[in-house]
C-alpha positions as a printed Julia matrix, in Angstrom:
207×3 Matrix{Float64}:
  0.0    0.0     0.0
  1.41   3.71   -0.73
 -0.22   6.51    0.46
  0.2   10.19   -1.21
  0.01  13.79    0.66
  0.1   16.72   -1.83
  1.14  20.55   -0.83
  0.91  23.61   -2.34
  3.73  25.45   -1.82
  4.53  29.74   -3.11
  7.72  30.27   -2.62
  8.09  33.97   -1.2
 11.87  34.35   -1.67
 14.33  33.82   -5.24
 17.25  31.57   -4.92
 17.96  27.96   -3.78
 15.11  26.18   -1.49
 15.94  22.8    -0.02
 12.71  20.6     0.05
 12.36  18.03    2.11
  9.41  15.71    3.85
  9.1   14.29    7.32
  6.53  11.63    8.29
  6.04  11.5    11.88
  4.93   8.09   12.16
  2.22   5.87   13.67
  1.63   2.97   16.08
  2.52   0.88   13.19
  4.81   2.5    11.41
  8.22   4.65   12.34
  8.82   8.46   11.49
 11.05   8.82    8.62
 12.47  11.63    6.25
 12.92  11.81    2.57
 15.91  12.72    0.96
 16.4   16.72    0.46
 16.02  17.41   -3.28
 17.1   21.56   -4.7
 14.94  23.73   -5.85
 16.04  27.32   -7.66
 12.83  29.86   -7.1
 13.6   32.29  -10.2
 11.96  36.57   -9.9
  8.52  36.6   -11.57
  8.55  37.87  -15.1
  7.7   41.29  -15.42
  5.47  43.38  -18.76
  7.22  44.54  -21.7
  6.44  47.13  -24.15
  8.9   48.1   -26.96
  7.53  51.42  -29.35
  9.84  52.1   -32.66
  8.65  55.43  -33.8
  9.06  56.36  -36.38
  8.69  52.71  -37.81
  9.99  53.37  -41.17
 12.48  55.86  -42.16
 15.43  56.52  -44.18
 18.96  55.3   -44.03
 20.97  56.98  -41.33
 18.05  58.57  -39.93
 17.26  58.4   -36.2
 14.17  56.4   -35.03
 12.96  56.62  -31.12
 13.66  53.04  -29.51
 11.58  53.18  -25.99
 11.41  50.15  -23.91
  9.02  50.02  -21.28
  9.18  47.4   -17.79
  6.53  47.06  -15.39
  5.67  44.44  -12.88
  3.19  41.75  -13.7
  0.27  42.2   -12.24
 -0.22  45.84  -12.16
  1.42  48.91  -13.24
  4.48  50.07  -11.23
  8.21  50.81  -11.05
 10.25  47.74  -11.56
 13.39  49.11  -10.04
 17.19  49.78  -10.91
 18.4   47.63  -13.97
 19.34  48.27  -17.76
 17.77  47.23  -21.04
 20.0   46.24  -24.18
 18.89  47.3   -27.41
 19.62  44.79  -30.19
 19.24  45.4   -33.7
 19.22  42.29  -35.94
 20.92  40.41  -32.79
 23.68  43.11  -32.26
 23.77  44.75  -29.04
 23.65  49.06  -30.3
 23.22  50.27  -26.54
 22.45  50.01  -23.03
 20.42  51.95  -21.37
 19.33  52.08  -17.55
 16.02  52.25  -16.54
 14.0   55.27  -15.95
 11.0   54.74  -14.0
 10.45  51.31  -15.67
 11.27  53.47  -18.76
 15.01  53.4   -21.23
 15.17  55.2   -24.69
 17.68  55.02  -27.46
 18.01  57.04  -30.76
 18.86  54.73  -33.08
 19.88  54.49  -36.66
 20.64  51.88  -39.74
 22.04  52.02  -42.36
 21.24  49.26  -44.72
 17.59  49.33  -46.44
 15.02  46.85  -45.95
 13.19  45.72  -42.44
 15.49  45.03  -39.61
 14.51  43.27  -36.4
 14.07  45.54  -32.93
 14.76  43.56  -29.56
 14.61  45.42  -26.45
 16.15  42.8   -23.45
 15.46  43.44  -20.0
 18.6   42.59  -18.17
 16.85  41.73  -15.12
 17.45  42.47  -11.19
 16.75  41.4    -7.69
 12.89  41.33   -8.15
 12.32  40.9   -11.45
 13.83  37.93  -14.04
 15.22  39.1   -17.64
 12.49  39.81  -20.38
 12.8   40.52  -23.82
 10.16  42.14  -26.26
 10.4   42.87  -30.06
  9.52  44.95  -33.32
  9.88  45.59  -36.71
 11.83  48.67  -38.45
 11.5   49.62  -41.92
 14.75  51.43  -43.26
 14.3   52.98  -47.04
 16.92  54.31  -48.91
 17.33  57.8   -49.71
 15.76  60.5   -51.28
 15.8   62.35  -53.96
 14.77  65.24  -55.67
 13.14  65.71  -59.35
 13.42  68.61  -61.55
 12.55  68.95  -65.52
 13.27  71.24  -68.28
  9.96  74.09  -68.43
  9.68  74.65  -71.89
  9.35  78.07  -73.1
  5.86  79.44  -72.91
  4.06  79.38  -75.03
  4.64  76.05  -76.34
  3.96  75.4   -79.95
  2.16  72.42  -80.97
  3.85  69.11  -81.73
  6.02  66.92  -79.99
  7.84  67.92  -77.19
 10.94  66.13  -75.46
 11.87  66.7   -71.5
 14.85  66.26  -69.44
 14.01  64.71  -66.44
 16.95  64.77  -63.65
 17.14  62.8   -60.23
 19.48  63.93  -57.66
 21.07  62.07  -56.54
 21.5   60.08  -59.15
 20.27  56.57  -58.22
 21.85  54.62  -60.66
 18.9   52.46  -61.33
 14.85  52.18  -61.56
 11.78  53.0   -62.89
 10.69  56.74  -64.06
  6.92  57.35  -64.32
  5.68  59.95  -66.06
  1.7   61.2   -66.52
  0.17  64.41  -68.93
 -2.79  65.64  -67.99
 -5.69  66.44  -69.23
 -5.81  63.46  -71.43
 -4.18  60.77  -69.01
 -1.4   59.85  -71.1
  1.4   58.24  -69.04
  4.36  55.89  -69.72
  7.28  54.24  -67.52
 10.96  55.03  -68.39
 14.23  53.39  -66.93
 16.26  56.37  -64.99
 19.25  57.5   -67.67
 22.83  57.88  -67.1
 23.87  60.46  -64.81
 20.19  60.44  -63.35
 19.05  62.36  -66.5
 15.88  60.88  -68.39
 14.59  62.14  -72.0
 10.36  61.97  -72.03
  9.58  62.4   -75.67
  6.08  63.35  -75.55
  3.37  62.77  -77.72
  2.26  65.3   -80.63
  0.46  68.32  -78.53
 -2.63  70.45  -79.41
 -3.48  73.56  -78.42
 -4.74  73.21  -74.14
 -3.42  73.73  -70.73
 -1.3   70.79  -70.02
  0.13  69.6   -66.62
C-alpha cells in the first residue's frame, strides 16, 4: 500500500530552497524523512512594451527606440536595472532604466526591415524579459526637376529632361500628362538624367 500527501507550496523568496518531507509516524509504522532534493525559485517575469517610432524611415536617420518594464500584475516601477537594445541580434546600446522606462536614438544604415529587440537585463525582483519589433529602413531621397519649356509652347512633340538627384543609378521613371491621361514608364538615364519624348500636342493647358 502507498499513500500520497500533496502541498501547495509559493515560494516567497528567489534563490535555492531545499525541500524536504518528514513523516512522523504511527503505532505501526516509524517516522522517517525523505531525501532533500534543490529547488532554484527564479523573480517573476515582469510586462514589456517596446515602441519604434518612427517605424519606417530613411537610411541613417534616427528612429525613437523606448522600452518600457513594469511588474506583472499591475502597473508600477520595476526598479534599478538596464535594457540592451539589439538590432538584428547586435547589441547598439544600453540603457538604464528610468521609471520602468530606457530610450535610445537609433539608426541603420542598410535598407530593408530590420529586427528591434529590447532585453530586460533583469534584477533582484524581477527575471530578464525581452520584447520585439519591426523597423523599416528605405533608402534615400531624392529630388526631381525637368526642363519648363518656353511658354508658349507650340504644338507638336515635345521632349523633356528629367533629372534625379542624386543620381540613383537604377529604376523605374513614371511619367503622366494631364488632361488626357497619357502616361508611360521610363528606366532612370545615365547620370540620373531621363529624355520623355512626348506625344504630338494640341493647343490646351497641359500639366
Amino acid at each position: 500500500w502507498v499513500g500520497f500527501a500533496d502541498l501547495s507550496w509559493t515560494p516567497a523568496t528567489n534563490g535555492a530552497h531545499s525541500v524536504y518531507v518528514t513523516y512522523n509516524g504511527t503505532a505501526g509504522y516509524a517516522a522517517s524523512t525523505s531525501a532533500t532534493a534543490t529547488t532554484d525559485v527564479i523573480p517573476p517575469y515582469p510586462t514589456m512594451t517596446l515602441t519604434v517610432n518612427p517605424a519606417s524611415v530613411v537610411r541613417n536617420h534616427p528612429t525613437t527606440l523606448t522600452a518600457t518594464v513594469s511588474p506583472n500584475p499591475g502597473p508600477g516601477d520595476p526598479g534599478p536595472g538596464n535594457v540592451e537594445f539589439k538590432i538584428d541580434d547586435v547589441v547598439v546600446a544600453t540603457v538604464p532604466l528610468t521609471a520602468g522606462t530606457a530610450t535610445y536614438d537609433a539608426s541603420v544604415s542598410d535598407v530593408g526591415q530590420h529586427m528591434v529587440i529590447a532585453h530586460f537585463l533583469g534584477n533582484a525582483n524581477w527575471s530578464e524579459h525581452s520584447y520585439g519589433a519591426y523597423l523599416q529602413v528605405q533608402g534615400d531621397g531624392t529630388s526631381i526637376t525637368f526642363d519648363t519649356p518656353t511658354v508658349p509652347i507650340a504644338p507638336g512633340p515635345l521632349s523633356v529632361n528629367v533629372t534625379l538627384d542624386p543620381d540613383p543609378g537604377t529604376g523605374v521613371l513614371q511619367w503622366s500628362l494631364a488632361p488626357f491621361g497619357q502616361s508611360g514608364e521610363l528606366p532612370v538615364g545615365p547620370g540620373g538624367i531621363t529624355r520623355i519624348d512626348l506625344p504630338s500636342l494640341t493647343p490646351a493647358d497641359y500639366g
